[in-house]
N, C-alpha and C positions, 0 to 999 in steps of 0.2 A: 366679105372677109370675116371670118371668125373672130370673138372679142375674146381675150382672156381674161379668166375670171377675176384675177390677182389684179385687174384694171380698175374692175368695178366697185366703188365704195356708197355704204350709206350714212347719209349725213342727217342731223336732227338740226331743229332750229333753237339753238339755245338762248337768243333774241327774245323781239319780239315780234308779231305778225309784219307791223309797221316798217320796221328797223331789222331785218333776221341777221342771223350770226351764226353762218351754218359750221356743223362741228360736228367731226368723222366720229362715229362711235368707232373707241381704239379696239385694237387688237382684232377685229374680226376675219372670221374664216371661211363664214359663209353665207351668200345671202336668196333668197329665191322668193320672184315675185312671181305669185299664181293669181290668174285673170279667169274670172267664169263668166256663163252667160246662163242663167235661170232661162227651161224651156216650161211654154206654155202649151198646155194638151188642147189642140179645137178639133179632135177627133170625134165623129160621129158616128153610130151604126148604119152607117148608108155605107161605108165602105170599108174595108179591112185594114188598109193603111193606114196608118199614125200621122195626123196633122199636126202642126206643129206652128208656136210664131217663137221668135226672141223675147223674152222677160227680163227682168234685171239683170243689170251686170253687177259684179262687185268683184275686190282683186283685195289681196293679203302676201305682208310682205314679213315672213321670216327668218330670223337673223342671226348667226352661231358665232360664239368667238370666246377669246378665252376672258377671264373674271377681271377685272382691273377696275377694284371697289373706288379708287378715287378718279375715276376717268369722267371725267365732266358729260359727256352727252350721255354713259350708264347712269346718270345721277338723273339726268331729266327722263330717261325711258321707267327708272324706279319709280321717279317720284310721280309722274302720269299717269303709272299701272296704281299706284297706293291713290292718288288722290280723283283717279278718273275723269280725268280729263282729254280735251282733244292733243295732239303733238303735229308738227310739222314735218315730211322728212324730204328728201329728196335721195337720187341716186345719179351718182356722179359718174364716168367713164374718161381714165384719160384725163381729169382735170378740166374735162367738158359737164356742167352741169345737163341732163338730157331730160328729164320728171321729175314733178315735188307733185305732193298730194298731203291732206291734213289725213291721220290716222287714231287710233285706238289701240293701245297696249293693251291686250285679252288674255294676255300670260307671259310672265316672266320666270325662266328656271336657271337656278344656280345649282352646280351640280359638282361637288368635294371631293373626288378619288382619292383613294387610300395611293401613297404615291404615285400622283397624276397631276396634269395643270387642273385647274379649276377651270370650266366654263361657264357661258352666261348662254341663254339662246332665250331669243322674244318672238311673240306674234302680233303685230298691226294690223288690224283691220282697217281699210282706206274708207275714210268717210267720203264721197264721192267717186271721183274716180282722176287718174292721175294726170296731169295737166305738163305739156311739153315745156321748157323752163326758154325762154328768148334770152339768148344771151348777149349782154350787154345789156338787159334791161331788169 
């Protein structure tokens, strides 16, 4: 069954690793996580075709929404991109938690329209890779 988008939220950890205290960054509009797979060339002049194995993976999760300077998890994604540090986030469906993974703010934009809302939009890069959340635990 298809999920609707309006379902799905992302949460940061405004806790601590020990103790989290997960918290919806507000207002958002948009979220899209992208997973890749690094290919590795074992291709040799003995044959024409392209060989190939799996390499790294790595996934990046960015996030649109509109500006809301006092919204407590835009204040830990600010203050992670200024002070570079790692973040925690997760992505929730349905009030089902489903993945968390620690990340990297790599860019933060605020963006002012001449008669317009303001928005924010981030890029996380996942340090590892995304870990399915057990619920109830």
């Amino acid at each position: 069954m298809a999920v609707n988008g309006a379902d799905v939220l992302v949460l940061v950890n405004t806790g601590t690793e020990q103790t989290p205290v997960w918290t919806v960054v507000g207002s958002q509009r948009n979220a899209t996580v992208d997973e890749a797979t690094e290919v590795i060339d074992i291709s040799s002049k003995e044959k024409r075709a392209r060989r190939i194995l799996p390499g790294r993976y790595s996934s990046t999760l960015n996030l649109d929404g509109l500006y809301v300077p006092d919204d407590t998890a835009y204040g830990l994604l600010q203050s992670a991109m200024r002070n570079g540090t790692l973040i925690q986030v997760m992505i929730q469906r349905e009030n089902e938690q489903i993945e968390s993974a620690s990340g990297v703010v790599t860019s933060l934009n605020r963006e002012y329209p001449d008669q317009g809302e303001s928005t924010v939009s981030a890029t996380i890069e996942i340090d590892g890779e995304w870990t399915p959340v057990v619920l109830g635990g």
